[in-house]
KOLSEFI-196034 format. One record per atom (N, C-alpha, C): residue in one letter; atom name; x, y, z; chain. Coordinates in nm, 3 decimals. Example, Ala and Ser with C-alpha at 12.3 -4.5 7.8 and 13.67 -1.06 7.14 Angstrom:
  aa  at       c1       c2       c3  ch
   A   N    1.319   -0.569    0.780   A
   A  CA    1.230   -0.450    0.780   A
   A   C    1.320   -0.330    0.780   A
   S   N    1.285   -0.225    0.708   A
   S  CA    1.367   -0.106    0.714   A
   S   C    1.290    0.003    0.787   A
//
This chain:
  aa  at       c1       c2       c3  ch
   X   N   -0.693   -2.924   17.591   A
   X  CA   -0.682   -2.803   17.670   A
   X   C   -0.819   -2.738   17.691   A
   X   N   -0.899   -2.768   17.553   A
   X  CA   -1.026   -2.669   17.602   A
   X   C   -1.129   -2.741   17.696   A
   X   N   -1.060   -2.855   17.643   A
   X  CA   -1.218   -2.989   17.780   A
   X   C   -1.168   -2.949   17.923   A
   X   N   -1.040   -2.970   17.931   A
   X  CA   -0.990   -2.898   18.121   A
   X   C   -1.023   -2.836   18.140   A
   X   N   -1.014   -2.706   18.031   A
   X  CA   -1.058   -2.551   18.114   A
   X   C   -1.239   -2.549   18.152   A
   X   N   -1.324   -2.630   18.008   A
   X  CA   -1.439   -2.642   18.104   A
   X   C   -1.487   -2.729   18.180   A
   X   N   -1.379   -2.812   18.201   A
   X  CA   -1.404   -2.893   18.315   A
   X   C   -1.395   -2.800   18.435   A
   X   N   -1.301   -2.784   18.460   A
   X  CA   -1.239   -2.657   18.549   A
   X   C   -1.352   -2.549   18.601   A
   X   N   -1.387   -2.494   18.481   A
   X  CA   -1.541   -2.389   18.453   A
   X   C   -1.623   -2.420   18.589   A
   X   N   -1.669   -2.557   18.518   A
   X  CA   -1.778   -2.614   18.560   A
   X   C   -1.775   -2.659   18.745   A
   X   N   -1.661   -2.731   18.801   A
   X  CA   -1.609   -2.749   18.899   A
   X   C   -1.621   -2.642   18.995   A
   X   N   -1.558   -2.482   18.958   A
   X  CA   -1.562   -2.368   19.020   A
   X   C   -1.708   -2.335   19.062   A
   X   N   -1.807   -2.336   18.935   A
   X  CA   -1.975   -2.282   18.952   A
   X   C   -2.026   -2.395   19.016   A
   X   N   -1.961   -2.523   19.033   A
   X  CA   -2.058   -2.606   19.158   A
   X   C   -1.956   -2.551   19.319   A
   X   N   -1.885   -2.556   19.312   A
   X  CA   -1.819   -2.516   19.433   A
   X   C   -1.863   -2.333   19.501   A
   X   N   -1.919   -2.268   19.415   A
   X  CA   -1.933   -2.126   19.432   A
   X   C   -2.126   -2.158   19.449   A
   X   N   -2.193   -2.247   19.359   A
   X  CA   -2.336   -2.286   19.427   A
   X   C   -2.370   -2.340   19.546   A
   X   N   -2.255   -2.493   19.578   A
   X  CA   -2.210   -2.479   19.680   A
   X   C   -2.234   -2.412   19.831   A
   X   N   -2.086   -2.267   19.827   A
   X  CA   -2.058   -2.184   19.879   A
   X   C   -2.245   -2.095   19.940   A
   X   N   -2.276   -2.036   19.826   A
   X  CA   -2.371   -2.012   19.863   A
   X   C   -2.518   -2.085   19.949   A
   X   N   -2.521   -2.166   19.937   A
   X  CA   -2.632   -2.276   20.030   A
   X   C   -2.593   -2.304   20.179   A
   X   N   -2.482   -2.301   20.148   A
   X  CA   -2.436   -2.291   20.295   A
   X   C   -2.430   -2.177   20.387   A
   X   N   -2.436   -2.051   20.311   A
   X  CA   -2.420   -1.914   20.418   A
   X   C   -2.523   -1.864   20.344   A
   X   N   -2.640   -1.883   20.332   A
   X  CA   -2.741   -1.831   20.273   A
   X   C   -2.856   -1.869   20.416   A
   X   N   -2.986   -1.844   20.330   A
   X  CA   -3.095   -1.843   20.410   A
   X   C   -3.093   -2.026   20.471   A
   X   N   -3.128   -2.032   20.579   A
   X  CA   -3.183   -2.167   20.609   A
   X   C   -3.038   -2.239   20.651   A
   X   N   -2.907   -2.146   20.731   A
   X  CA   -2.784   -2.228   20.795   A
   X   C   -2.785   -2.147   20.876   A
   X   N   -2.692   -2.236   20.944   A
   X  CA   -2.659   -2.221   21.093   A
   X   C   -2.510   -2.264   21.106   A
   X   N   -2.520   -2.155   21.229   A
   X  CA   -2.381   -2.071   21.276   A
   X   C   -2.418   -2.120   21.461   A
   X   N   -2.299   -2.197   21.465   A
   X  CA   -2.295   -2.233   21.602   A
   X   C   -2.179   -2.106   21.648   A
   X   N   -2.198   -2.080   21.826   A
   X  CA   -2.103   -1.970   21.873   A
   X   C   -2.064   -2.051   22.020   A
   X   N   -1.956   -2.031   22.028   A
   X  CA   -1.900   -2.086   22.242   A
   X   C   -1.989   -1.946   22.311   A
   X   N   -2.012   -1.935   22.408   A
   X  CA   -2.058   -1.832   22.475   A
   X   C   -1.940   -1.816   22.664   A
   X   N   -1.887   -1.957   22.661   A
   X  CA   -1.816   -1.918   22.792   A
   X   C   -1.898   -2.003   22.872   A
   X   N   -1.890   -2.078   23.004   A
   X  CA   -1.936   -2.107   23.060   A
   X   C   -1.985   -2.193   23.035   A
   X   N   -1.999   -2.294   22.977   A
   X  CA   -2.084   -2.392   22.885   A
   X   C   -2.207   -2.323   22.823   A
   X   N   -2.229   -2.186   22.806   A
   X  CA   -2.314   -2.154   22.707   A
   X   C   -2.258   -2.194   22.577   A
   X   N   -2.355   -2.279   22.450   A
   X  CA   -2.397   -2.269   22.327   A
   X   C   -2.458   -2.200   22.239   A
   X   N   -2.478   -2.173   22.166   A
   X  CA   -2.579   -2.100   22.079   A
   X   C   -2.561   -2.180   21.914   A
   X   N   -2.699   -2.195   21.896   A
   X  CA   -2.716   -2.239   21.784   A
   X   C   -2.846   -2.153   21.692   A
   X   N   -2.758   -2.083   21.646   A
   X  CA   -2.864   -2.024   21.483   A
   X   C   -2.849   -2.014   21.408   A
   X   N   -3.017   -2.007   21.363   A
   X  CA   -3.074   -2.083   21.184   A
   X   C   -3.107   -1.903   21.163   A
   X   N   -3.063   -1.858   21.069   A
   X  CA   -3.072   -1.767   20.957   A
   X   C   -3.198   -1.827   20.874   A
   X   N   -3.317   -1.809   20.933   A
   X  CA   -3.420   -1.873   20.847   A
   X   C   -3.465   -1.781   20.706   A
   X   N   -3.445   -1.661   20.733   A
   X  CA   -3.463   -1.589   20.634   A
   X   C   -3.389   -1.429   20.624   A
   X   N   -3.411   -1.340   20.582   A
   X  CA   -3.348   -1.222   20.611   A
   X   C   -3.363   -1.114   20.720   A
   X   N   -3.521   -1.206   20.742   A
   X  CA   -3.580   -1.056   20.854   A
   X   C   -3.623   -1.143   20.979   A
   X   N   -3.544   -1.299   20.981   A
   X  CA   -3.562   -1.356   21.112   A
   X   C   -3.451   -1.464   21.133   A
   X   N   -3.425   -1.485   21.243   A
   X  CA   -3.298   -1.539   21.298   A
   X   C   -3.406   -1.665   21.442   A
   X   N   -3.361   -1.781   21.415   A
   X  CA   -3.371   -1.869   21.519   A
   X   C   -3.269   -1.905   21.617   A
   X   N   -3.292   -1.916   21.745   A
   X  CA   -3.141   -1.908   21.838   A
   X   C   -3.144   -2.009   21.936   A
   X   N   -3.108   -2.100   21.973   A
   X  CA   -3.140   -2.241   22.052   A
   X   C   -2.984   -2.206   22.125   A
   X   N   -3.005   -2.176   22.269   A
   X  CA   -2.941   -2.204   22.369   A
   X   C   -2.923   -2.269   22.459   A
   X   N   -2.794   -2.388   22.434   A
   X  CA   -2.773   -2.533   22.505   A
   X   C   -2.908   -2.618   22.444   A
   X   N   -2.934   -2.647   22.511   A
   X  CA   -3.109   -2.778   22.490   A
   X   C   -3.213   -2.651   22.527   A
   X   N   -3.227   -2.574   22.579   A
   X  CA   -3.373   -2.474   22.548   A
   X   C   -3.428   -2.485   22.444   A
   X   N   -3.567   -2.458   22.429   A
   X  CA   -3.608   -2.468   22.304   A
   X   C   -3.566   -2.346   22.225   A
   X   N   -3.555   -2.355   22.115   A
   X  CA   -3.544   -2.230   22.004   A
   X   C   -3.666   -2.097   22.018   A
   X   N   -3.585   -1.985   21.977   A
   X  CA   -3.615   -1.823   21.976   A
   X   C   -3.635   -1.790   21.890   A
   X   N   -3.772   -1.786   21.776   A
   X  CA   -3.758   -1.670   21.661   A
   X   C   -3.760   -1.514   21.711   A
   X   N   -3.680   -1.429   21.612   A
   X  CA   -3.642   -1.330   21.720   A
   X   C   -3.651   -1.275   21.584   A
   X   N   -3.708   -1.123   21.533   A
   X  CA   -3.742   -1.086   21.439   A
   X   C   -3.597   -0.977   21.393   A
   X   N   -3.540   -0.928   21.304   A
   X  CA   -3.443   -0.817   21.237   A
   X   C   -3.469   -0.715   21.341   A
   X   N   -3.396   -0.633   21.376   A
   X  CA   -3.345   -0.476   21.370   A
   X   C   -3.304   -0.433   21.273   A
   X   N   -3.296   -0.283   21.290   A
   X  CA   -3.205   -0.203   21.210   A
   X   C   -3.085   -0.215   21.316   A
   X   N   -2.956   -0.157   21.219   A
   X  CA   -2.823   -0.200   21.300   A
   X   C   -2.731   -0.110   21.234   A
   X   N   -2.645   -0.046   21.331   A
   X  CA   -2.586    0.077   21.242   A
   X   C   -2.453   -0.020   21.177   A
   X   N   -2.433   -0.108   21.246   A
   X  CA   -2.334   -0.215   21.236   A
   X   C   -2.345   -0.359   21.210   A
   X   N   -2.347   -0.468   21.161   A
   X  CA   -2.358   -0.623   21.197   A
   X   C   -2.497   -0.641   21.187   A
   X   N   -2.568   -0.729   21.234   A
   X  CA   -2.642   -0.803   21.208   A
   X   C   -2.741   -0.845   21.348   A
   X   N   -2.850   -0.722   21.383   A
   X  CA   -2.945   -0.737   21.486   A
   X   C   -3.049   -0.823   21.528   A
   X   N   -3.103   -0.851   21.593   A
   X  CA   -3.244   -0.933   21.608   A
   X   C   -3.296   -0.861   21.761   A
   X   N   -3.375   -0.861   21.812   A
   X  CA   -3.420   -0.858   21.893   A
   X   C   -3.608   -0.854   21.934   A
   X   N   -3.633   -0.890   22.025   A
   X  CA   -3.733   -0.946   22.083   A
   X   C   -3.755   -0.872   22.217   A
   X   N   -3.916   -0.881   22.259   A
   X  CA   -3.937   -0.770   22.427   A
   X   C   -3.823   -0.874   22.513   A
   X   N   -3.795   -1.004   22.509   A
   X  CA   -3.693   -1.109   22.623   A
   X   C   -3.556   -1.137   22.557   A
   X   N   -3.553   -1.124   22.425   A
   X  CA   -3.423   -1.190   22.341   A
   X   C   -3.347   -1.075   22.263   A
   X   N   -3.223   -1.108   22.255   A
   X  CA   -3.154   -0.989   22.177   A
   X   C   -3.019   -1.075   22.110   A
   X   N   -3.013   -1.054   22.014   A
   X  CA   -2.898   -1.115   21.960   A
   X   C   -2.858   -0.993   21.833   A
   X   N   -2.678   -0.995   21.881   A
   X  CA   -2.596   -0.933   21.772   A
   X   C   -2.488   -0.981   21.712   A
   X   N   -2.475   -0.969   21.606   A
   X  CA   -2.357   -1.044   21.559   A
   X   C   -2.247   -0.913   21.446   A
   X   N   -2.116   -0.960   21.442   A
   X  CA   -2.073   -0.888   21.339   A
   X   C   -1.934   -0.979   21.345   A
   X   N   -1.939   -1.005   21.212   A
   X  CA   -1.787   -1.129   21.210   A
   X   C   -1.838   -1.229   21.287   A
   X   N   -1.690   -1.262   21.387   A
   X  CA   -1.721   -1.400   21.444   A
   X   C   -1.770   -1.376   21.545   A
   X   N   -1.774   -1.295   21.604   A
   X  CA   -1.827   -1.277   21.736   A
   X   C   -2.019   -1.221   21.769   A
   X   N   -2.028   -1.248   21.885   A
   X  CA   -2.178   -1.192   21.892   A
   X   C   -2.236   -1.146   22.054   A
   X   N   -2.367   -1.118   22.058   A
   X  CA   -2.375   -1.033   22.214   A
   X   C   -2.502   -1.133   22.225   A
   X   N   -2.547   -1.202   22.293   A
   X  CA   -2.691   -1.271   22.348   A
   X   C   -2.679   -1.255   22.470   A
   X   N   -2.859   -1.219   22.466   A
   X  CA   -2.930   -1.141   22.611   A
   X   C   -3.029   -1.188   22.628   A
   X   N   -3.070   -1.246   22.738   A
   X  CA   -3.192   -1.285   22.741   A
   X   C   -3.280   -1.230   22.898   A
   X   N   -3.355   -1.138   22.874   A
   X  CA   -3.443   -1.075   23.007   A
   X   C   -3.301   -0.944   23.013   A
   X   N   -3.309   -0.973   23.174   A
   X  CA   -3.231   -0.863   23.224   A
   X   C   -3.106   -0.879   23.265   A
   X   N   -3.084   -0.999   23.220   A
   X  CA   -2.927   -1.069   23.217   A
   X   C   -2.834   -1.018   23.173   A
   X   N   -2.703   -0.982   23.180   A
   X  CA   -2.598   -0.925   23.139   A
   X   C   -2.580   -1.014   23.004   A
   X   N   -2.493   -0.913   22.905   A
   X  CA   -2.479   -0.966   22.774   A
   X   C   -2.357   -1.067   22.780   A
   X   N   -2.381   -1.155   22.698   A
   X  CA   -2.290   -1.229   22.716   A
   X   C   -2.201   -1.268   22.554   A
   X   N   -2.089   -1.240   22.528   A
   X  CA   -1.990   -1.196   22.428   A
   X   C   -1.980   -1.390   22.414   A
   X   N   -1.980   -1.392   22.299   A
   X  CA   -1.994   -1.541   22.214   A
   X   C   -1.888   -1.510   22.072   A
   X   N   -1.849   -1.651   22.047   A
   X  CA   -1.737   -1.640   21.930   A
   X   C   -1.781   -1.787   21.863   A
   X   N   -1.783   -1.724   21.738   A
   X  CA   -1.800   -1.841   21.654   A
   X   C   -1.775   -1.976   21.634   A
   X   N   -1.779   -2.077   21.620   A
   X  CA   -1.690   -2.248   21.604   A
   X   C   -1.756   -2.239   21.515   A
   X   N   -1.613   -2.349   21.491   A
   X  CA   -1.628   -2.411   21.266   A
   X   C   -1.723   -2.573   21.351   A
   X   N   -1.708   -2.615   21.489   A
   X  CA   -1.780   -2.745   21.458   A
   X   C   -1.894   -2.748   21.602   A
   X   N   -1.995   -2.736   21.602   A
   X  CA   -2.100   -2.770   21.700   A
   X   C   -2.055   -2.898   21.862   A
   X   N   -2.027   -2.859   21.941   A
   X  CA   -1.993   -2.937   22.040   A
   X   C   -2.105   -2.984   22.152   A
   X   N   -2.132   -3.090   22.093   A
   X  CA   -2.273   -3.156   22.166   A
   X   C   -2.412   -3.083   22.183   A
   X   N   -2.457   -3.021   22.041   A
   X  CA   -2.541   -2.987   21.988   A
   X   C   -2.643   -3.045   21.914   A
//
């Protein structure tokens, strides 16, 4: 009984180390945008976000403050997120409302 339970133990703290590497610094969160827009970003660190739309090359786009969710923006780029959903802007383009996917579709 006591070898299961730290078997068990042990199983949980790799699955919860795991957990963390994956939604931590250095992953990525693909979003649909509509239209055949993609978005692909790397959470490179806390105070910068990378954003690759369709095949364009990638956007480092530095933190905001955010009374809500999770800001970035740039003088051409703007990205918001909160939950699954998010707002990307690029220039003077209307925002365009994006929702999360669990799997990257020809990315």
């Amino acid at each position: 009984m006591k070898t299961r339970m730290i078997a068990l133990l042990a199983a949980t703290i790799a699955l919860v180390a795991c957990n963390e590497i994956v939604s931590g610094p250095s992953s990525s969160t693909f979003y649909n945008c509509g239209n055949g827009t993609r978005l692909k970003v790397d959470y490179v660190d806390a105070e910068t976000v990378m954003v690759q739309m369709n095949d364009d090359a990638p956007v480092t786009i530095p933190a905001e403050k955010a009374a809500s969710g999770a800001k970035y923006m740039s003088a051409t780029h703007q990205f918001w997120s909160k939950g699954d959903e998010a707002m990307w802007t690029v220039g003077r383009m209307a925002p365009m409302t994006c929702n999360k996917v669990m799997m990257p579709r020809g990315m």
